[in-house]
C-alpha positions as CSV (number, residue, x, y, z in Angstrom):
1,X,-43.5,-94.4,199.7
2,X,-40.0,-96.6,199.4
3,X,-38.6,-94.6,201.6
4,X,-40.9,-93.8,204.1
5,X,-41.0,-95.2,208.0
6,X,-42.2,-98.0,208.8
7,X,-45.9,-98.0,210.3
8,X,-45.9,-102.6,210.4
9,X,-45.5,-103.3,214.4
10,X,-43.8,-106.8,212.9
11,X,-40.8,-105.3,211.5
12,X,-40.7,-102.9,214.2
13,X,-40.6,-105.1,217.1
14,X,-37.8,-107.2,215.1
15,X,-34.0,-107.3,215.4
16,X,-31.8,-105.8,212.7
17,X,-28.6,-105.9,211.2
18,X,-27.3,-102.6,211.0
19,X,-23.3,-102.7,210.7
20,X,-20.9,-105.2,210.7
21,X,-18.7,-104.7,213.8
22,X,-15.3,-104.4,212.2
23,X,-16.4,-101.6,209.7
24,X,-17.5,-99.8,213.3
25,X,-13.9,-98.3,214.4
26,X,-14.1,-97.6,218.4
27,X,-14.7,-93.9,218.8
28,X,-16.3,-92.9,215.8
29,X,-19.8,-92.3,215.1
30,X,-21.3,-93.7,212.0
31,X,-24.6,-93.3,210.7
32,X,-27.2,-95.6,209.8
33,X,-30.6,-95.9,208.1
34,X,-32.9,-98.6,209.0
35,X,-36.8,-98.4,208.2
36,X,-36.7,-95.0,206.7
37,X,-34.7,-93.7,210.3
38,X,-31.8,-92.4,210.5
39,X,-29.6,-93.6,213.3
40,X,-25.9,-93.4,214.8
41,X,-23.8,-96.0,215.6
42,X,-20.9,-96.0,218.0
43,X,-18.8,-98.3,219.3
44,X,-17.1,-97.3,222.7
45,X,-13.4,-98.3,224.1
46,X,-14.6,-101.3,225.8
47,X,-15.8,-103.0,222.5
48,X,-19.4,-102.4,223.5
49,X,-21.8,-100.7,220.6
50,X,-24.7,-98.9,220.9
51,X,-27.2,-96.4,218.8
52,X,-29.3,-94.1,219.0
53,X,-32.5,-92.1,216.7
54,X,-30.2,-89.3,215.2
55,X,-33.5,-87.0,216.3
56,X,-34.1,-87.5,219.0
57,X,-31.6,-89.3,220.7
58,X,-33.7,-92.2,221.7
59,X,-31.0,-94.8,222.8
60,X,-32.1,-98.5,221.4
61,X,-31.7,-101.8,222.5
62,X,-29.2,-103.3,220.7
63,X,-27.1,-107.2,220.4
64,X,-23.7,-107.9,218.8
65,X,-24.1,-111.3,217.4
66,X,-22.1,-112.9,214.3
67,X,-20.2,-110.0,214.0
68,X,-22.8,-107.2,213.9
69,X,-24.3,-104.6,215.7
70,X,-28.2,-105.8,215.6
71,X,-30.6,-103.1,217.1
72,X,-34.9,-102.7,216.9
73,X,-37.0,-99.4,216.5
74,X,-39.6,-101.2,219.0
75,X,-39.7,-103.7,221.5
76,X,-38.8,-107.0,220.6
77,X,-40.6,-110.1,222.0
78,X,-38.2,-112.2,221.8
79,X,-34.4,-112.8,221.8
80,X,-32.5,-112.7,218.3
81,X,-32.4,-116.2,216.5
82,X,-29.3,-118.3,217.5
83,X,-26.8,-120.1,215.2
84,X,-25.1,-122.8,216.8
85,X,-22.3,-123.3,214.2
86,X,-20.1,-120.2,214.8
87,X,-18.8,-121.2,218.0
88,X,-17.1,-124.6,216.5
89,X,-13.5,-124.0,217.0
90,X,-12.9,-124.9,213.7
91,X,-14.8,-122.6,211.9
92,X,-13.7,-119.6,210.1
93,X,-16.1,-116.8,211.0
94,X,-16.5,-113.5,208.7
95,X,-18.5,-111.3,207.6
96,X,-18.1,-111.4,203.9
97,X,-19.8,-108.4,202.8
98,X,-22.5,-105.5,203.1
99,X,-23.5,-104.6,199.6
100,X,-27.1,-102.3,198.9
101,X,-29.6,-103.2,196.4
102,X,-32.4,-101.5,195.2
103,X,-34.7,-104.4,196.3
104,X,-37.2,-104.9,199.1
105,X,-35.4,-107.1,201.7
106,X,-38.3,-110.1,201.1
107,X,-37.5,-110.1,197.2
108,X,-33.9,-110.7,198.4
109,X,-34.4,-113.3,200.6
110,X,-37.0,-115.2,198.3
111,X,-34.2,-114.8,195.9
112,X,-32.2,-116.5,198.3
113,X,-33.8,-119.6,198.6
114,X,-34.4,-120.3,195.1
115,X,-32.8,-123.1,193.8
116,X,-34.0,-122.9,190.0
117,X,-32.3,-119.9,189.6
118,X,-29.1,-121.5,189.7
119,X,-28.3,-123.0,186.6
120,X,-29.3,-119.8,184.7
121,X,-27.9,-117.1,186.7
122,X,-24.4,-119.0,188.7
123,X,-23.7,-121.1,185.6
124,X,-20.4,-122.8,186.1
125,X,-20.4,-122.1,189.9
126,X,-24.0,-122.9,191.7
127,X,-25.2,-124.5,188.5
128,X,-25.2,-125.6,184.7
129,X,-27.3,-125.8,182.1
130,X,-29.0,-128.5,181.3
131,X,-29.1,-129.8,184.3
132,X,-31.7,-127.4,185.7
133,X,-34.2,-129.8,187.7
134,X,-35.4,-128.7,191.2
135,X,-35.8,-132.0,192.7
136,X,-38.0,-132.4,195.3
137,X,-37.9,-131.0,198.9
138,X,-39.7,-130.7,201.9
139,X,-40.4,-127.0,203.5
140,X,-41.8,-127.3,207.2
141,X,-42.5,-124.7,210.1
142,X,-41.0,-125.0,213.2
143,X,-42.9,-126.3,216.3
144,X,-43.6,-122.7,217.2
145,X,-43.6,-121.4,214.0
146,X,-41.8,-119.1,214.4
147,X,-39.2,-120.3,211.4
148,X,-39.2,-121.9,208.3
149,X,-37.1,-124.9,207.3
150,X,-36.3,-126.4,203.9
151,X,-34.4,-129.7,203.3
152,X,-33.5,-132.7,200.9
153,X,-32.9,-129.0,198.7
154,X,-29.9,-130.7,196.3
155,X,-28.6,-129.3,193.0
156,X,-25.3,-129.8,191.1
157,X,-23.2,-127.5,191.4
158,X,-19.7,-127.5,189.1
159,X,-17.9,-124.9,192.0
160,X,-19.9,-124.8,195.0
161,X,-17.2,-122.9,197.0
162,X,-14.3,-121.4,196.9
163,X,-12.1,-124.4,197.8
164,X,-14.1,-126.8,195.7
165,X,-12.5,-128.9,193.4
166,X,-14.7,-130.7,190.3
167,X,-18.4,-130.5,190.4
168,X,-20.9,-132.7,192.7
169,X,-24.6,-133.0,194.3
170,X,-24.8,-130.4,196.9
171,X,-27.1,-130.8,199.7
172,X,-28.6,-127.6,201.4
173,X,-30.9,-126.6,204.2
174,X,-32.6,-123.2,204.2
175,X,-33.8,-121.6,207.7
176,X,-35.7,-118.3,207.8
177,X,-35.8,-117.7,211.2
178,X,-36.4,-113.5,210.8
179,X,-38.9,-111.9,207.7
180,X,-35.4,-110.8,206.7
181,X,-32.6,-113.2,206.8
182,X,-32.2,-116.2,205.6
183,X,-29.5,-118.7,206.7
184,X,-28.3,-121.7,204.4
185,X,-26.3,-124.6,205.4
186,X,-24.2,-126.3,202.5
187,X,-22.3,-129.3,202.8
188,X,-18.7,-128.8,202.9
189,X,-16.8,-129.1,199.5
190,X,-13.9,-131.4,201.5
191,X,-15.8,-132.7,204.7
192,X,-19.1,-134.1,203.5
193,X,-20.3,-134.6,206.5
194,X,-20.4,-131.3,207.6
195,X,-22.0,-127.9,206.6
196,X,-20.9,-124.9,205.9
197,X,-23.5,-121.6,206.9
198,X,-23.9,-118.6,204.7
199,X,-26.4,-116.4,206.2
200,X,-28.1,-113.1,204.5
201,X,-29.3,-110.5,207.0
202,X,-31.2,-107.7,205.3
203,X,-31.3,-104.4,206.4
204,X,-34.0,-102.6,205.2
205,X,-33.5,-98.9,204.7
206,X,-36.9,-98.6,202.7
207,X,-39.4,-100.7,201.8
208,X,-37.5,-101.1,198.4
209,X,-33.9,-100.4,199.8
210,X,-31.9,-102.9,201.6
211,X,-28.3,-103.5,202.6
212,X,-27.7,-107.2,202.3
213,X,-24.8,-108.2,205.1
214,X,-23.2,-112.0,204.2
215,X,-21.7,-113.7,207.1
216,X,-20.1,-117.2,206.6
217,X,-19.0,-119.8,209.1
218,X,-17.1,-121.9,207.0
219,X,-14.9,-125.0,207.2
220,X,-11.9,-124.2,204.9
221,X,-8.3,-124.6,205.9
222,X,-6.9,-123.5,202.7
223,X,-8.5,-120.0,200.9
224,X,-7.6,-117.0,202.5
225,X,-10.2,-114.6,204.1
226,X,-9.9,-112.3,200.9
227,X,-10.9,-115.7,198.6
228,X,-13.5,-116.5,200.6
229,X,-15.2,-112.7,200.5
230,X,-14.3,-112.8,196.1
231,X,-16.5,-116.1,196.3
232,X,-19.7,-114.6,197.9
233,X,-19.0,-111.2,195.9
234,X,-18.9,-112.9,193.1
235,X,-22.0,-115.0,193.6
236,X,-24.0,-111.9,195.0
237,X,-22.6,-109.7,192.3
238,X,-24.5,-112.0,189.6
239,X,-27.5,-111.8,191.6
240,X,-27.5,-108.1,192.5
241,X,-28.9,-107.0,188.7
242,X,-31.6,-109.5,188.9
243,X,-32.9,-108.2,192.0
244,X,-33.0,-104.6,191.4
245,X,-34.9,-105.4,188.3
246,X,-37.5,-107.4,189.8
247,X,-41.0,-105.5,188.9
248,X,-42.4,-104.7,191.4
249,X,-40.1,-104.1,193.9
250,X,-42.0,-105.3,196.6
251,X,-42.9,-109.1,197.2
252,X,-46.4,-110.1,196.1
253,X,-48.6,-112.1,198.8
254,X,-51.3,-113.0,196.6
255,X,-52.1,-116.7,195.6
256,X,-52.0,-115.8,191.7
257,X,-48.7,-113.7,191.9
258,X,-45.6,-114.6,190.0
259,X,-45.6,-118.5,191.4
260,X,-46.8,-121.8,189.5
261,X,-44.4,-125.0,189.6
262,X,-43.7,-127.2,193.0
263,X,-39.9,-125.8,192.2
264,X,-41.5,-123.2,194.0
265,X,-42.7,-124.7,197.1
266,X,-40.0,-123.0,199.7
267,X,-41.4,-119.1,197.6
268,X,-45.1,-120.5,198.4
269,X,-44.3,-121.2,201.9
270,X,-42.1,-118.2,202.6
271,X,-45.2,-115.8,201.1
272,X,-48.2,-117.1,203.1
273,X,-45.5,-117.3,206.2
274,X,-45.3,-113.8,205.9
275,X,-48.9,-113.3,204.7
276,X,-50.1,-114.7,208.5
277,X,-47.6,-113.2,210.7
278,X,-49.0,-109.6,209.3
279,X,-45.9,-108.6,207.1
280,X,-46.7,-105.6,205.1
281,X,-43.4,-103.5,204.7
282,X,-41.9,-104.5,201.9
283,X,-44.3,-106.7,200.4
284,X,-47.8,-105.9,198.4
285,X,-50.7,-107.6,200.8
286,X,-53.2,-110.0,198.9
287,X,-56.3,-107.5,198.6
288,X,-59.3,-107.7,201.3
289,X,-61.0,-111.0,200.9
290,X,-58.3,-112.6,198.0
291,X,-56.6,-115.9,199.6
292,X,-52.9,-115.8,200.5
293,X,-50.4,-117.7,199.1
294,X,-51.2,-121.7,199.4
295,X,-48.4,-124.6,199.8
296,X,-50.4,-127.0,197.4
């Protein structure tokens, strides 16, 4: 069932974005769904937040980290993922959005990371037709393998941001630290050298139910807060209708699903990533004795 809890000890035992903290007013409960579990959320005088199983009670452990209220049904191993770019001075830090989709949370973040989409889908923004080559990239685990990491990802892009002005080569680098979020560095539209982040956490209500939260850490002097949200509204708005007709729902794991050309190394990777580490909410398992997906 869509809807149904969540039996995979994986997502269990992870961290999740449940609410951004501004949208959680001090003194007021709010409610909350997260793996097919109804929660409440309240933030008390002193800024701290904290929930709780609507249920039973249960209190859960929870984090506040770039600007949300981050909590786990089991009993994480580990810390959440750190993003070192937020605490630049510099940096204008905000969550941008928390929009639902009638998607599993890996469809959304595959959807994330693909580049080819961009020309068809963002055209005059993130892309343009005919200019629609992936070129090639390299996708590589972390030393403890715990993330994934894509980079030499470039594409032209005629807008890439909301302070952009004429089009140029973009340069990105993809990070999947989490089943379910993604973060993307992309270099600044004025400061070349630098990058700005725009990071998707997905909070899976169901396994084909997700609210996606957008923060940004951005370097831009210039756009107000409420340009820099109509940018990534826009962008996510065009994406939102492709999701929610993916068929299936759920993200296939098999070798032979859906996947053929090197444009689609970072999906290959992403897929037999989640294939070993023993994902099953939310995606469709390869069947008992088929291979999962391959890198080739």
């Amino acid at each position: 069932m869509s809807g149904g809890r969540c039996a995979d000890p994986v997502i269990l035992n992870e961290w999740h974005a449940v609410a951004a903290l501004e949208e959680l007013p001090v003194g007021r409960l709010q409610t909350a769904l997260l793996l097919g579990e109804r929660l409440v959320l309240e933030r008390g005088s002193d800024g701290a937040a904290r929930a709780r199983i609507a249920a039973t009670g249960a209190q859960l452990p929870v984090r506040q980290r770039f600007g949300y209220l981050w909590t786990s049904l089991g009993a994480p191993t580990r810390d959440l993922f750190a993003i070192a770019e937020p605490a630049e001075p510099d940096r204008r830090n905000l969550h941008a959005a928390s929009i639902g989709v009638a998607v599993s949370a890996p469809r959304a973040i595959e959807n994330f990371l693909d580049l080819s989409h961009f020309p068809f889908v963002h055209t005059g923004y993130l892309g343009d037709e005919p200019m629609t080559e992936v070129k090639s990239y390299d996708v590589r685990r972390s030393a403890d393998g715990t993330e994934l990491v894509a980079t030499r990802c470039r594409f032209f892009q005629p807008r890439a941001a909301a302070n952009a002005e004429g089009g140029f080569e973009v340069e990105y680098v993809y990070r999947v630290p989490h089943p379910y979020c993604s973060v993307l560095y992309k270099i600044n539209s004025v400061d070349r050298e630098r990058m700005d982040v725009i990071a998707l956490f997905a909070q899976p209500l169901g396994e084909e139910r997700i609210r996606a939260h957008m923060f940004l850490s951005m370097l831009d002097e210039t756009s107000s807060d409420a340009a820099l949200r109509h940018f990534q509204l826009l962008i996510f708005g065009q994406d939102k209708p492709i999701l929610e007709n993916q068929v299936p729902k759920k993200l296939p794991l098999a070798t032979d699903a859906e996947l053929a050309a090197r444009a689609d190394l970072t999906s290959v990777v992403y897929r037999r990533w989640l294939a070993e580490r023993g994902v099953t909410y939310g995606t469709i398992p390869p069947a008992r004795g088929a291979p999962s997906p391959r890198a080739a």
